[in-house]
C-alpha positions as CSV (number, residue, x, y, z in Angstrom):
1,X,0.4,-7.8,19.9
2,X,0.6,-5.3,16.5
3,X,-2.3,-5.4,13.8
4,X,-0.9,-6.2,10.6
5,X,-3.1,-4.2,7.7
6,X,-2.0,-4.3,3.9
7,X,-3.3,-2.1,1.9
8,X,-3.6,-2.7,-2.1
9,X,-3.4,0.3,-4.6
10,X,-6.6,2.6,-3.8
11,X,-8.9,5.5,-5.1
12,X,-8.9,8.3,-3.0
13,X,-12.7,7.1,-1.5
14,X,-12.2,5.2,1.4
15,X,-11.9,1.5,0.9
16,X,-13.7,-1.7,1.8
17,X,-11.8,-3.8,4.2
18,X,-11.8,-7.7,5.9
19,X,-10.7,-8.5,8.6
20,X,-8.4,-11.8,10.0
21,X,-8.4,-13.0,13.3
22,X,-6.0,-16.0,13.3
23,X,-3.2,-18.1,15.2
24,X,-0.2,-16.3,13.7
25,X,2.0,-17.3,16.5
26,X,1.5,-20.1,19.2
27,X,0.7,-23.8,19.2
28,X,-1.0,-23.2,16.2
29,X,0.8,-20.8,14.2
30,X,1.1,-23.5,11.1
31,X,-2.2,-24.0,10.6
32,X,-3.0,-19.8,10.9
33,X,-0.1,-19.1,8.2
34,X,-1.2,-21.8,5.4
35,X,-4.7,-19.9,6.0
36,X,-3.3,-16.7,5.7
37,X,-1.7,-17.6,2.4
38,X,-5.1,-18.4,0.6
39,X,-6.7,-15.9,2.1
40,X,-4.4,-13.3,0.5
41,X,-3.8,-15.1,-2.3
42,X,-7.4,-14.4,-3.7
43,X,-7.7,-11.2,-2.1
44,X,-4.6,-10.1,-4.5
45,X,-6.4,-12.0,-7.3
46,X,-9.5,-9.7,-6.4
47,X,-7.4,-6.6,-5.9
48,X,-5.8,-6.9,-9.6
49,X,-9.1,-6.6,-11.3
50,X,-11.4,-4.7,-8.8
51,X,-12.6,-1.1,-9.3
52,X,-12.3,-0.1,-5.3
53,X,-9.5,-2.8,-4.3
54,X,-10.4,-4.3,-1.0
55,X,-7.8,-3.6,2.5
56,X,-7.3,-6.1,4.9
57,X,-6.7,-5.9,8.6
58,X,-5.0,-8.8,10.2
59,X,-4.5,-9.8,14.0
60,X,-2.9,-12.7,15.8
61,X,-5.3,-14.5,18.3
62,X,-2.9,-17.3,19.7
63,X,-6.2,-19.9,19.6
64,X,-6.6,-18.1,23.1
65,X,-9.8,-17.1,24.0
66,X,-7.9,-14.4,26.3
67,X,-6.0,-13.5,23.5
68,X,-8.9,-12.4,21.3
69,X,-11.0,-10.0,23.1
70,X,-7.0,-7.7,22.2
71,X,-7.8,-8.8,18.7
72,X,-11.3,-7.9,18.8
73,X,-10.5,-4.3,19.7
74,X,-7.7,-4.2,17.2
75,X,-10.0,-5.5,14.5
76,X,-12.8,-3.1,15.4
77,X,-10.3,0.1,15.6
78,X,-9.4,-1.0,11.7
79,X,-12.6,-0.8,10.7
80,X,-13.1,-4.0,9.3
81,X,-16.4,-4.7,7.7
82,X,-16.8,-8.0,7.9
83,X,-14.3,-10.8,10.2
84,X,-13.1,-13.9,9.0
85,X,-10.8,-16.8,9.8
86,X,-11.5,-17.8,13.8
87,X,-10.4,-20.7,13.4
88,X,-10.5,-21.7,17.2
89,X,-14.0,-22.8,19.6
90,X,-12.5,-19.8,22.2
91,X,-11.9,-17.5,20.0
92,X,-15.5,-17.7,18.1
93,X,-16.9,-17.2,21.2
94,X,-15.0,-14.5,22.1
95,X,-15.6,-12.5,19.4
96,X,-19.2,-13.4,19.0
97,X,-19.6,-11.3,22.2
98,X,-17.0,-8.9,21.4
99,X,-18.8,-7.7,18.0
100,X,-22.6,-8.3,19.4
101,X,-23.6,-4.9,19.5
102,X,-21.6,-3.4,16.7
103,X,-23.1,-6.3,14.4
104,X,-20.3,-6.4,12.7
105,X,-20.5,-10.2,10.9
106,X,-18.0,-12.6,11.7
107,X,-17.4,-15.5,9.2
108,X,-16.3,-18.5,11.3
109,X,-13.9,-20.6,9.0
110,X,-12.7,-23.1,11.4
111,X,-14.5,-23.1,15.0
112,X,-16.5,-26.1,14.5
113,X,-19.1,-25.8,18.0
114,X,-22.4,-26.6,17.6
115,X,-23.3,-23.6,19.8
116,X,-22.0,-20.8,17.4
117,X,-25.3,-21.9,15.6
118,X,-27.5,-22.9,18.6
119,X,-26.9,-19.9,20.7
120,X,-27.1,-17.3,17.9
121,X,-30.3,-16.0,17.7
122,X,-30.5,-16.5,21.5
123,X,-27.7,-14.5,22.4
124,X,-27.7,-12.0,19.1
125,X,-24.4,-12.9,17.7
126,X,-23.6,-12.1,14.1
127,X,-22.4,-15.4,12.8
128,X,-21.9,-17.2,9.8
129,X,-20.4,-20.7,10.2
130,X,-18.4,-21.7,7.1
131,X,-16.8,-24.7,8.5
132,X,-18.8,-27.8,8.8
133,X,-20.1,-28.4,12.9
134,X,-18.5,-31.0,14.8
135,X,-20.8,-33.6,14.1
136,X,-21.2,-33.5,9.6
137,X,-18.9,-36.2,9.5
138,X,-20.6,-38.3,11.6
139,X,-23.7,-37.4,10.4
140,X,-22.7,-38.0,7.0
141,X,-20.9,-41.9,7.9
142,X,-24.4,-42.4,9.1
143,X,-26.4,-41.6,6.3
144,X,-23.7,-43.2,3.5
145,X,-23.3,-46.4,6.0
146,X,-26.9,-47.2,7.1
147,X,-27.9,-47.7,3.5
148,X,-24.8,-50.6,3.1
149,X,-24.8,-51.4,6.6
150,X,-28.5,-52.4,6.9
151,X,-28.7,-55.6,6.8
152,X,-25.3,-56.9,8.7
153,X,-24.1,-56.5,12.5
154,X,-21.8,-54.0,12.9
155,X,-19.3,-52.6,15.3
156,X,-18.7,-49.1,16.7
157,X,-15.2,-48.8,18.5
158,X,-12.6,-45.9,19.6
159,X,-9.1,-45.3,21.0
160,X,-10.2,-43.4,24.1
161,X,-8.6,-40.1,22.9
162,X,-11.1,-37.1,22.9
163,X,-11.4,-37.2,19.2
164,X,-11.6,-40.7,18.8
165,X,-14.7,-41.4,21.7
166,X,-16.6,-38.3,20.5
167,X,-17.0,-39.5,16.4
168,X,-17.5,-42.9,17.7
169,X,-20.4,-41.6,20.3
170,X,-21.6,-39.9,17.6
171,X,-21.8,-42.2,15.0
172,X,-23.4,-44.3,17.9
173,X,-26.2,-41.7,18.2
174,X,-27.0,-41.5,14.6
175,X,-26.7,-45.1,13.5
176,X,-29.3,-45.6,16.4
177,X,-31.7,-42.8,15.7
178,X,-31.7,-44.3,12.0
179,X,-32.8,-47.5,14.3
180,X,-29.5,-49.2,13.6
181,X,-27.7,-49.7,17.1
182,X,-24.0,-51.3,16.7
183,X,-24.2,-55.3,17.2
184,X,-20.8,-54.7,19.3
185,X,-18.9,-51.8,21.2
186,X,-15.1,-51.7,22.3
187,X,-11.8,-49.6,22.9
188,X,-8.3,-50.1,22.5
189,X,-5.2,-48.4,23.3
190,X,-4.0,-46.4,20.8
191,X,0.2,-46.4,19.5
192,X,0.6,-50.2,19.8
193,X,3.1,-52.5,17.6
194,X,-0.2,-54.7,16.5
195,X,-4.1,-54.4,17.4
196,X,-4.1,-58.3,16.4
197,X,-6.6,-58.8,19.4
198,X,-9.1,-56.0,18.7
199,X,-9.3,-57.7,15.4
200,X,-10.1,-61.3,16.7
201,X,-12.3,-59.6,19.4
202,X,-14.7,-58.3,16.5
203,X,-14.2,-62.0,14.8
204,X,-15.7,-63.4,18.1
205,X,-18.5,-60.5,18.4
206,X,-19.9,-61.5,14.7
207,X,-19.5,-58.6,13.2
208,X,-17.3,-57.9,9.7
209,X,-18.1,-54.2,9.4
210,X,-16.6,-51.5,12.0
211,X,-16.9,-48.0,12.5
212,X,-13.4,-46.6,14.4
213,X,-12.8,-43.5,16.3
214,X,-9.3,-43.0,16.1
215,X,-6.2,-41.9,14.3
216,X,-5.2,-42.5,10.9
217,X,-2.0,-44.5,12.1
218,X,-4.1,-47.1,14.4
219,X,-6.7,-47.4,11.7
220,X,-4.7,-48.3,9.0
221,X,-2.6,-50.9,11.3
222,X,-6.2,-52.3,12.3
223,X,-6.9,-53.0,8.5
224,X,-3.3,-54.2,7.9
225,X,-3.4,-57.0,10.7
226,X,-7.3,-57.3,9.4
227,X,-5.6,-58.8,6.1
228,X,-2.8,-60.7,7.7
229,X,-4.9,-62.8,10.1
230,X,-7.1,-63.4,6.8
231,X,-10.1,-62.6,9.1
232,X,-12.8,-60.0,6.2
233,X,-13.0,-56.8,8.0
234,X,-15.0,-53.5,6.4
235,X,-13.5,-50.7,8.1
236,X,-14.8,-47.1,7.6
237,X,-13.3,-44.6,9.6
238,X,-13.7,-40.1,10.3
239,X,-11.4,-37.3,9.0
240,X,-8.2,-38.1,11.1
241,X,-7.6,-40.2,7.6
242,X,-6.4,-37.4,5.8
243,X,-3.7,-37.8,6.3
244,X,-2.9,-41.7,5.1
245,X,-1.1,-40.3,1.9
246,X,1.9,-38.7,3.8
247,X,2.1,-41.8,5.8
248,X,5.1,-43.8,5.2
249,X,4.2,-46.4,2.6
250,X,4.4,-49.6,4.5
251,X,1.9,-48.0,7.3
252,X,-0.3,-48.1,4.2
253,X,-3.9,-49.9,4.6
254,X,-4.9,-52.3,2.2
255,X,-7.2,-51.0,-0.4
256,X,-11.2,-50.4,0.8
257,X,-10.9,-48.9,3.5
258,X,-13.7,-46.0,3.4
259,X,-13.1,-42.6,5.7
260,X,-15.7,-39.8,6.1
261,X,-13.7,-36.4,4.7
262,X,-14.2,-33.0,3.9
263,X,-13.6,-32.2,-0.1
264,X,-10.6,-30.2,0.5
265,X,-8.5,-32.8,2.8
266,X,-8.5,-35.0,-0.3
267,X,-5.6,-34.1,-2.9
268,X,-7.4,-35.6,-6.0
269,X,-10.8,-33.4,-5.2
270,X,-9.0,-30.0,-5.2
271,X,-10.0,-28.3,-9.0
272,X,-7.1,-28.2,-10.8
273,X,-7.3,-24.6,-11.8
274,X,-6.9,-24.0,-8.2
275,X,-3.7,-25.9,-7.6
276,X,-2.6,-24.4,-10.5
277,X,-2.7,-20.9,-9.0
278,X,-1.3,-22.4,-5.2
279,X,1.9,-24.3,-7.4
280,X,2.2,-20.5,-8.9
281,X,2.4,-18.5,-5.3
282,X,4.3,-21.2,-4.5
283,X,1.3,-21.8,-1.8
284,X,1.1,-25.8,-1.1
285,X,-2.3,-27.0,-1.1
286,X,-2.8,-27.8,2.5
287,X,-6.6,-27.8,3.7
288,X,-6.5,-24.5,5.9
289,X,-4.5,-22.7,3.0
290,X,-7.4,-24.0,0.8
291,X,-10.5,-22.9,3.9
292,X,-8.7,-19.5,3.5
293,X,-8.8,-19.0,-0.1
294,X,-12.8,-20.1,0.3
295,X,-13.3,-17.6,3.5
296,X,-11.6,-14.8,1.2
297,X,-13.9,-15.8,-1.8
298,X,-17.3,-15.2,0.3
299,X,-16.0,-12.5,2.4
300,X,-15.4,-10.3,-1.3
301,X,-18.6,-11.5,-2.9
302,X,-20.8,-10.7,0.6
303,X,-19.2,-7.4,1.8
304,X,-20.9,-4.2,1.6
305,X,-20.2,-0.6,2.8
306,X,-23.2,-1.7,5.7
307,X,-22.8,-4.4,8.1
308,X,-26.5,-4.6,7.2
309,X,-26.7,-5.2,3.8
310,X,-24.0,-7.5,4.5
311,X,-25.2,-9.8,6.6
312,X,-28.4,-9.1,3.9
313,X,-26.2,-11.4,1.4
314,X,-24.8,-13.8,4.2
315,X,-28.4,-14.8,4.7
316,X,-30.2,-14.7,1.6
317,X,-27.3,-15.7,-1.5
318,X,-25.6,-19.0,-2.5
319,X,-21.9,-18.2,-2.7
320,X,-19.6,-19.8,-5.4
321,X,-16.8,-21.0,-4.4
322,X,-13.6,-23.1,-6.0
323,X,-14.6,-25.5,-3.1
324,X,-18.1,-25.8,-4.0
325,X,-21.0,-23.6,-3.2
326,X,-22.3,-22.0,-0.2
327,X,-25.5,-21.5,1.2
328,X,-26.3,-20.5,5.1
329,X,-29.8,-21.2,7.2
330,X,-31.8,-19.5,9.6
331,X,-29.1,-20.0,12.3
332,X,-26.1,-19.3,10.1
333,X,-25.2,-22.7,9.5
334,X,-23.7,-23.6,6.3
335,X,-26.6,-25.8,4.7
336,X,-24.6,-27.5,1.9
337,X,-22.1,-30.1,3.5
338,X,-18.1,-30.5,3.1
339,X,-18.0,-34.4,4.4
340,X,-18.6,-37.0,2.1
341,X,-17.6,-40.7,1.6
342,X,-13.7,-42.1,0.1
343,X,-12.6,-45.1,-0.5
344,X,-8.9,-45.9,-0.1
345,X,-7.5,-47.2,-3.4
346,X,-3.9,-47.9,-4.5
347,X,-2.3,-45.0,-1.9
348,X,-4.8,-42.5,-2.5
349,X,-8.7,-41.7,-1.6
350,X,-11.3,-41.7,-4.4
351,X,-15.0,-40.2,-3.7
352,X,-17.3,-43.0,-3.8
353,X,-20.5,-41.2,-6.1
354,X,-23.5,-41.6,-3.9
């Protein structure tokens, strides 16, 4: 496995430089490239305009935790002052061992495990989470659905799938901590020509509202036969329904339907002066190009010549980003959430102001 490092015209001093640790070949490999496009795309951006232009060392981690404790040595041979990308649970973990005693920070743009956070202090890792934990979407469908959901039995269901059971469990847990517990629980089997029955089940249970953990596909066909049967169903649904626009039309839900996303899954929420610079690099706009053009942008405004000072800025500034700002806790969290709620409106989501 080689390290990849491009280097940008320099002065003579020695330069600054970030490091990547991502999928760049494996199961994965599309979702490691589109982030490797935005994360170079504003590192040139930064290069044409900085004083000392800014290196960067790349290495390819496979998603495999076995994979990255190679990286981890190449990445630490560059010299890399501060690690980004790890966009994988194994690989976080990995690393966050691997670069303990060096303290060099790692900025964790797409491992999503609550323990990155939980363990940090514990275990005296140096990590920043950029990406939201596991459970902000649910979290968020809580707080957003309590407050319309209060007053009317509702129904928490899933497809059994690992994704799928774990939002809806969940949801579950935060719905009843708000003292909310679901009127009705059930599964189905995911992939089938109808969910017809699922739909007259929740007729028979009393409840018009559900929340479903499952795939965009079986959501959609659960609010299509909602509509045919005539029987009032308010469906709200996790991130898996980002991708309802590249659907084929007639899998289309009727409009309503609310989902729980991130910002930058959402076409119509990305700033337009940032598509503009994507449709220029000829970069599409794809969520993990867009978390890599927002890992670059912190990683330049935070490094330092001192792992110290910069895990100084990690933990005490508020980062601005195209995405939005960004502001990290105590345990390295990122305090300001991604998830918010979308309604589904004539083939496209709109953000429902709160």
């Amino acid at each position: 496995m080689a390290l990849l490092v491009t280097t940008f015209p320099a002065p003579a001093a020695a330069q600054l430089k970030v490091g990547l640790s991502l999928p760049l070949s494996g199961p994965v490999e599309k979702l490691g490239r589109q982030f490797l496009a935005g994360a170079q795309l504003k590192l040139e951006e930064h290069n044409r305009q900085a004083e000392a232009p800014v290196e960067l060392a790349i290495a390819d981690d496979r998603c495999d935790g076995d994979v990255a404790g190679l990286s981890a040595d190449e990445l630490r041979q560059s010299g890399a002052g501060l690690i980004t990308g790890i966009l994988c649970n194994a690989v976080a973990f990995e690393l966050a061992e691997a670069f303990r005693q060096s303290a060099i920070p790692l900025l964790v743009a797409g491992a999503r495990a609550p323990r990155l956070t939980i363990d940090r202090q514990r275990k005296g890792w140096h990590v920043w989470r950029l990406a939201p934990s596991d459970t902000e979407a649910a979290i968020i469908a809580s707080r957003e659905l309590s407050r319309q959901w209060a007053s009317s039995p509702y129904a928490i269901i899933d497809d059994g799938t690992a994704y799928g059971r774990g939002l809806a469990d969940q949801f579950r847990t935060a719905m009843e901590e708000a003292g909310l517990p679901p009127q009705f629980q059930d599964n189905f089997r995911p992939t089938q020509s109808t969910q017809a029955r699922l739909v007259r089940r929740l007729r028979r249970a009393g409840t018009a509202k559900a929340f479903i953990g499952a795939g965009a596909e079986d959501v959609a066909m659960i609010a299509r036969n909602s509509a045919e049967l005539e029987i009032p169903l308010e469906i709200a649904a996790g991130d898996a329904l980002s991708v309802l626009p590249f659907l084929p039309q007639e899998q289309w839900p009727p409009d309503g339907l609310h989902a729980v996303l991130a910002r930058h899954e959402v076409a119509a929420t990305i700033p337009q002066q940032l598509a503009a610079r994507l449709e220029q690099a000829e970069i599409d706009p794809e969520p993990y190009a867009l978390a890599g053009y927002q890992a670059m942008e912190v990683a330049l405004q935070a490094l330092q010549p001192g792992a110290t000072d910069t895990a100084g800025r990690l933990n005490g500034e508020t980062f601005a980003t195209v995405l939005g700002p960004v502001k990290f806790d105590e345990t390295g969290a990122n305090t300001i959430p991604v998830h918010t709620l979308f309604e589904w409106r004539g083939g496209a989501f709109e953000e429902i102001a709160p």
